[in-house]
C-alpha positions as CSV (number, residue, x, y, z in Angstrom):
1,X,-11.9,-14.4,-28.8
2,X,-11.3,-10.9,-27.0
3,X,-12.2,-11.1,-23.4
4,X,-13.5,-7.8,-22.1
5,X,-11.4,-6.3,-19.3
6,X,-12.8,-6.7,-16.0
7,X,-12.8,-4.8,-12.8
8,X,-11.6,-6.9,-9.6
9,X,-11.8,-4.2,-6.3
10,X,-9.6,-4.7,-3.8
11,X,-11.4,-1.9,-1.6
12,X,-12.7,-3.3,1.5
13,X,-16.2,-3.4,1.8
14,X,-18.2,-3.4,5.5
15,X,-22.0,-2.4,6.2
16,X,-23.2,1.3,6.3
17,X,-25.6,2.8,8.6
18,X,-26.6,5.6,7.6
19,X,-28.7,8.5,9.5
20,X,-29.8,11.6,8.1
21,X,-29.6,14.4,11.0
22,X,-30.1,18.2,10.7
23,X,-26.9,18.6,12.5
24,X,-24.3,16.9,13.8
25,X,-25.1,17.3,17.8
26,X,-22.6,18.8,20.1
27,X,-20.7,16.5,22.7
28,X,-22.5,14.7,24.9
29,X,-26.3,16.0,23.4
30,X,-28.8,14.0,20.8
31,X,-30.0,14.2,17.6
32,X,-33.2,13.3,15.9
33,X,-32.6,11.0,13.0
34,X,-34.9,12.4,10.2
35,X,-34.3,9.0,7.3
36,X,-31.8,6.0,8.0
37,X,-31.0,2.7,6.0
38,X,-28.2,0.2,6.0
39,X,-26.3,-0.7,3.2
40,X,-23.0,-2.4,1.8
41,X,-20.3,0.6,1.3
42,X,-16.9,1.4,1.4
43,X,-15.9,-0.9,-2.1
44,X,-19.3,-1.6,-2.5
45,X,-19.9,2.0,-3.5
46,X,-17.4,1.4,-6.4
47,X,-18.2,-2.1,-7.8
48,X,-21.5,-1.0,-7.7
49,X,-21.0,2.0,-10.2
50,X,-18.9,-0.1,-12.3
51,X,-21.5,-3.0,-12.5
52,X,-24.1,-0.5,-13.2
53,X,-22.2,0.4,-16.9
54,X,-22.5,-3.0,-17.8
55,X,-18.4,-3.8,-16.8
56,X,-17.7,-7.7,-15.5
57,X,-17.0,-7.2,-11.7
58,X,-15.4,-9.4,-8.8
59,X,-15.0,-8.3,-5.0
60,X,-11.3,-9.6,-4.2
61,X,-11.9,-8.7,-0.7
62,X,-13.1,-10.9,2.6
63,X,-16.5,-10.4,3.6
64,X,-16.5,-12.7,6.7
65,X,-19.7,-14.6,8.4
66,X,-22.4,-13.9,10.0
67,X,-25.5,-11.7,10.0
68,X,-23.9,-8.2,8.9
69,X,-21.7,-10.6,6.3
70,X,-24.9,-12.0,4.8
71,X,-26.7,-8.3,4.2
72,X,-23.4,-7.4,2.2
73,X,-23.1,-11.1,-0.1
74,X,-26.8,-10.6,-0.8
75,X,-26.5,-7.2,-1.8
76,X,-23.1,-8.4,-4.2
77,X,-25.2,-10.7,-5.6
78,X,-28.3,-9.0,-7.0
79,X,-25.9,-6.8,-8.5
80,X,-23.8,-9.5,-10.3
81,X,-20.4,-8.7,-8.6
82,X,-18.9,-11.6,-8.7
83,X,-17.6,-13.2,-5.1
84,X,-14.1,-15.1,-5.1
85,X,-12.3,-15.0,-2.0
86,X,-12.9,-17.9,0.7
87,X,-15.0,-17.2,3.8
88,X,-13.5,-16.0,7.4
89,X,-15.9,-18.2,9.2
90,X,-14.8,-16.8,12.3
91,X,-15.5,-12.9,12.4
92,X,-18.4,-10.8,10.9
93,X,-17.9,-7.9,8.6
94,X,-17.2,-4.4,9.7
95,X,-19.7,-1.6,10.2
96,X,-18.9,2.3,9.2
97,X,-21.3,4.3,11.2
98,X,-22.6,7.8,8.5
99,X,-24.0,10.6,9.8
100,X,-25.1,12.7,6.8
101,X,-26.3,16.4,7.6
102,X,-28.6,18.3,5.9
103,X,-26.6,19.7,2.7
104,X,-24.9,16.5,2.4
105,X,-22.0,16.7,4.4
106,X,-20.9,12.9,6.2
107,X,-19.5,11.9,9.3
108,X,-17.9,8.6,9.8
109,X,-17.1,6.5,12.6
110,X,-15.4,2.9,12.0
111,X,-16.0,-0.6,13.5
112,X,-13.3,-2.9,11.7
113,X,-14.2,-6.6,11.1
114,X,-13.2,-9.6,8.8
115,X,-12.7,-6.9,6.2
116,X,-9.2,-6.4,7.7
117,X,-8.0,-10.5,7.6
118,X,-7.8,-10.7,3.8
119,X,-4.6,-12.7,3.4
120,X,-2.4,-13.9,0.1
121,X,-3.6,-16.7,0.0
122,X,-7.1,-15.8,0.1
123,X,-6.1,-13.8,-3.4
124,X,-4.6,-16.8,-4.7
125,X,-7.6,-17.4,-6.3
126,X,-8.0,-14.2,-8.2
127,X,-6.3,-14.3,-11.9
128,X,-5.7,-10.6,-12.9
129,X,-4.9,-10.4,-16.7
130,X,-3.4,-8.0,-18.9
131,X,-6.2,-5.1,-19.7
132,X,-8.1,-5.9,-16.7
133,X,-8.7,-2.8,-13.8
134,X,-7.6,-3.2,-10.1
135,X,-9.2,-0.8,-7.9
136,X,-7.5,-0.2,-4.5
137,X,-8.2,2.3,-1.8
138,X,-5.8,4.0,1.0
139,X,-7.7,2.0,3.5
140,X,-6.1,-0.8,2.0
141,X,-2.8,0.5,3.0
142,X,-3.5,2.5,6.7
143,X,-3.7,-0.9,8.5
144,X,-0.4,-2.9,8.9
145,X,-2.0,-5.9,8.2
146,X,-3.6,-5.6,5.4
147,X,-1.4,-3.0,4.0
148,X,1.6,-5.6,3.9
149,X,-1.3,-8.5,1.6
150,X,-2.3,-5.5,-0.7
151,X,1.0,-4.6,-1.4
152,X,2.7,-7.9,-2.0
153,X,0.0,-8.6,-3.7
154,X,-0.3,-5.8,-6.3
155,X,3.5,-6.3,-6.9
156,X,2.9,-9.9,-8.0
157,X,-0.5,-9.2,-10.3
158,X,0.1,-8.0,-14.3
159,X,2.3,-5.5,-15.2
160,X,0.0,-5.0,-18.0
161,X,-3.0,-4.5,-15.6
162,X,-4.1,-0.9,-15.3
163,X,-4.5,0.0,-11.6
164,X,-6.2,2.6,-9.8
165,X,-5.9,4.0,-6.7
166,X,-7.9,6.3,-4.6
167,X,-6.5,7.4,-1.0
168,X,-9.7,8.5,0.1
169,X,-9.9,10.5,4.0
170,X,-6.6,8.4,5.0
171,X,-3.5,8.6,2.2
172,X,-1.6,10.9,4.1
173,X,-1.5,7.8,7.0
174,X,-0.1,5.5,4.5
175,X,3.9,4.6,5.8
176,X,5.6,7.0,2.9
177,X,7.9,3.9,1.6
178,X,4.4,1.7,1.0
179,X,2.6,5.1,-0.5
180,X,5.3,5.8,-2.8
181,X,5.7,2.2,-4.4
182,X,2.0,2.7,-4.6
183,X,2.1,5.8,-6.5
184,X,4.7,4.3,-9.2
185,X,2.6,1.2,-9.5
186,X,-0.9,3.2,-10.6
187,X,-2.0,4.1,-13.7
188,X,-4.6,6.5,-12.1
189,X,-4.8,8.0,-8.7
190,X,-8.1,9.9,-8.3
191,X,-9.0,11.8,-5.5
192,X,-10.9,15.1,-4.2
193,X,-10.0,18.4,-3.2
194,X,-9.6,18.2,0.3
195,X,-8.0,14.9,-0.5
196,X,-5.3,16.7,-2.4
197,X,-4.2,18.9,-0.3
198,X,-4.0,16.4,2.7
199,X,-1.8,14.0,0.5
200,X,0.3,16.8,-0.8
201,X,0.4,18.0,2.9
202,X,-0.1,21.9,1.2
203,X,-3.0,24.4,1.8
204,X,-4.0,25.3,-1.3
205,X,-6.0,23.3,-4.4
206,X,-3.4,25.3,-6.8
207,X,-0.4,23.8,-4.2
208,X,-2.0,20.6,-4.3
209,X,-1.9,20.3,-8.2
210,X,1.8,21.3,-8.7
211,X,2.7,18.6,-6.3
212,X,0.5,16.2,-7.8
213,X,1.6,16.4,-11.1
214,X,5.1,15.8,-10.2
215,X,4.3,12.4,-9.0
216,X,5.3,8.8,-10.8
217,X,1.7,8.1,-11.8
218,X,2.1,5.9,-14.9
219,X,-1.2,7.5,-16.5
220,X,-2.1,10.7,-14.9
221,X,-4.1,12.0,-11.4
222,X,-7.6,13.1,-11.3
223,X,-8.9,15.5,-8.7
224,X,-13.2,15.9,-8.4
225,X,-13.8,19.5,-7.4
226,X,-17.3,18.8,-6.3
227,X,-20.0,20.7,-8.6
228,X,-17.3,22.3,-10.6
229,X,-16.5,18.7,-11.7
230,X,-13.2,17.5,-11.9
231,X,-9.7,18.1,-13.1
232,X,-7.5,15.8,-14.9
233,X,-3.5,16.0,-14.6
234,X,-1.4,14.0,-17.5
235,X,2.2,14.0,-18.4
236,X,3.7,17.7,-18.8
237,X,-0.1,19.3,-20.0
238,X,-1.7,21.6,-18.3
239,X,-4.6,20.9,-15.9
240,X,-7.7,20.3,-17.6
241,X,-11.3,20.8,-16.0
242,X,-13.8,18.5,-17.2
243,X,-17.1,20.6,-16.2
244,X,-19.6,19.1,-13.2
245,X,-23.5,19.7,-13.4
246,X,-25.7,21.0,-11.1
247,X,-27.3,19.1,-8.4
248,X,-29.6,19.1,-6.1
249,X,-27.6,17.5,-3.0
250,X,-29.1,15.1,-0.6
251,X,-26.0,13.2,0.2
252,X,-22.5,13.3,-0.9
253,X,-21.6,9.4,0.6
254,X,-20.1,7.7,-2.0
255,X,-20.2,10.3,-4.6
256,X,-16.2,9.7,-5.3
257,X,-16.6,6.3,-5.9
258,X,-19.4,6.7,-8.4
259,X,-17.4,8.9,-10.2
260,X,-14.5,6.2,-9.9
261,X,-16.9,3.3,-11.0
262,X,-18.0,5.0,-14.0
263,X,-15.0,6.2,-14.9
264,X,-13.4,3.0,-15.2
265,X,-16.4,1.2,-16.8
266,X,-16.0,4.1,-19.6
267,X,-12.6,3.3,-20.2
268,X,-12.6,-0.5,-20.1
269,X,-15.2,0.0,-22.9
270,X,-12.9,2.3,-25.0
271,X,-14.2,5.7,-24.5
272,X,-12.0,8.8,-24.5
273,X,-10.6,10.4,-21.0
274,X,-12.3,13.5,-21.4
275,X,-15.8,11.8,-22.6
276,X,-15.3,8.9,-19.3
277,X,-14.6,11.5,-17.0
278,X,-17.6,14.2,-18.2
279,X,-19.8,10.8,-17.8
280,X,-18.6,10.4,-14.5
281,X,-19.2,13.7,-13.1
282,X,-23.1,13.5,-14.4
283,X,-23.2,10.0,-12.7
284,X,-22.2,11.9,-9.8
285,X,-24.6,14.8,-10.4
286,X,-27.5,12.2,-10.4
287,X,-26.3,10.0,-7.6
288,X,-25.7,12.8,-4.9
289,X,-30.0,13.3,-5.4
290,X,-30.4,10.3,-3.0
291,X,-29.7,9.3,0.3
292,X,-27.5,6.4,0.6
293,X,-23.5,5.3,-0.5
294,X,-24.3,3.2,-3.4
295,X,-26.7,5.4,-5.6
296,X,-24.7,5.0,-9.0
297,X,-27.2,5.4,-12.0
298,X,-26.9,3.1,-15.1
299,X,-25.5,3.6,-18.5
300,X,-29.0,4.6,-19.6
301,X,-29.6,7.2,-16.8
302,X,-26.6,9.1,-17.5
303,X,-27.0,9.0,-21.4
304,X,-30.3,10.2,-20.6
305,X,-29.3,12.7,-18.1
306,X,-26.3,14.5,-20.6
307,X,-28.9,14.2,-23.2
308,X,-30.9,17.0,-21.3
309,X,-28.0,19.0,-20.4
């Protein structure tokens, strides 16, 4: 029997709350918060999209105990993701404070918590197998700590296992020895524009790509372009746009890692690059409509969505 390939997401999850302002206020002034809600995020966001396109999930990260710890394993559970790692019964998860303008634009400010103690022998329990996904995230790799258990770790899991990493805000603050082993160990490394350019340290999208495409990704690099969709990098072709869709933005939290959850549901299920990533983008198109990280349509919703444009 053929066991399908599931996704196990290294990328730390902590609690979101999230406050819809106008405008960010200046230094030292207020602003009126016009919607709020808290919510799992960071890998959350991710599993979430995934487990939404029917793909077999687990959460190989520490969630902690206590009140903000309980908010996050409840929300893990109603949507299937499957918990593994033994409990820090001594710290609470971490918080990631959003501030989303009008337009969609977000703001983050970080509390770290129990997130951050995930050790190798917590992941001892978590059997990766040929064909399965690993997703991992640059904040996996910013913080000594943690940086030093994700790495030994992906260097012991599967050669066969098809990794993806995204460096998200902070991949230029990876040490360049630990980024670089990372690089050569990915299959995929998907990121967004300004993304790019910060981890290619150039100032142009058109910089960014040259460099990128240079790199010893085992696969190829993907680079979201935000409504004008994304463009996909592999081996010596040229870059290749897979077309976005329009939206009408509320917030733009989490909209990466929709387009990362889908994308690697599609191709655990056997569908094409170009037809996983022009899924992706329309789950981003749909997602974007609502306030709140974790906003990843199902299967269903984006078949029905591409069937109307």
């Amino acid at each position: 029997m053929t066991t399908a390939p599931r996704l196990f997401d290294l990328d730390t999850v902590m609690l979101d709350v999230v406050a819809m302002i106008d405008v960010l206020p200046t230094r030292g002034n207020d602003a009126e918060v016009l919607e709020r809600l808290v919510t799992p995020g960071g890998g959350f966001n991710v599993m979430s999209a995934a487990r939404r396109q029917g793909m077999d999930v687990t959460y190989a990260g520490q969630l902690g105990s206590g009140p903000f710890a309980d908010i996050a394993k409840k929300a893990l559970v109603a949507e299937g993701i499957q918990i593994s790692v033994p409990t820090n019964e001594s710290l609470d998860l971490g918080l990631c404070f959003v501030l989303v303008e009008k337009g969609g634009e977000r703001t983050f400010v970080t509390s770290p918590g129990a997130e951050g103690t995930l050790t190798l022998q917590d992941l001892s329990v978590i059997e990766v197998k040929p064909g399965d996904y690993v997703f991992v995230s640059g904040y996996n790799f910013v913080y000594p700590d943690i940086c030093a258990t994700s790495a030994s770790w992906l260097q012991g899991i599967s050669k066969d296992a098809v990794v993806i990493f995204d460096p998200g805000p902070r991949g230029s603050d990876i040490p360049s020895d630990e980024l670089s082993a990372l690089i050569a160990r990915c299959n995929w490394l998907v990121c967004n524009e300004p993304e790019a350019i910060s981890l290619t340290k150039t100032n142009s999208l058109d910089d960014a790509l040259s460099q990128l495409s240079q790199l010893n990704v085992q696969t190829g690099v993907i680079v979201r372009v935000a409504e004008r969709g994304c463009i996909l990098l592999q081996g010596s072709d040229a870059p290749q746009v897979i077309p976005g869709f329009s939206a009408n933005v509320v917030d733009t939290t989490g909209a990466g890692d929709t387009h990362g959850g889908v994308f690697i549901a599609e191709l655990a299920k056997g569908t094409g690059v170009t037809e996983a990533l022009t899924r992706a983008n329309a789950a981003c198109a749909i997602a974007i409509g609502k306030l709140g990280p974790a906003t990843a349509p199902s299967s269903e919703e984006v078949t029905a969505f591409l069937s109307k444009n």
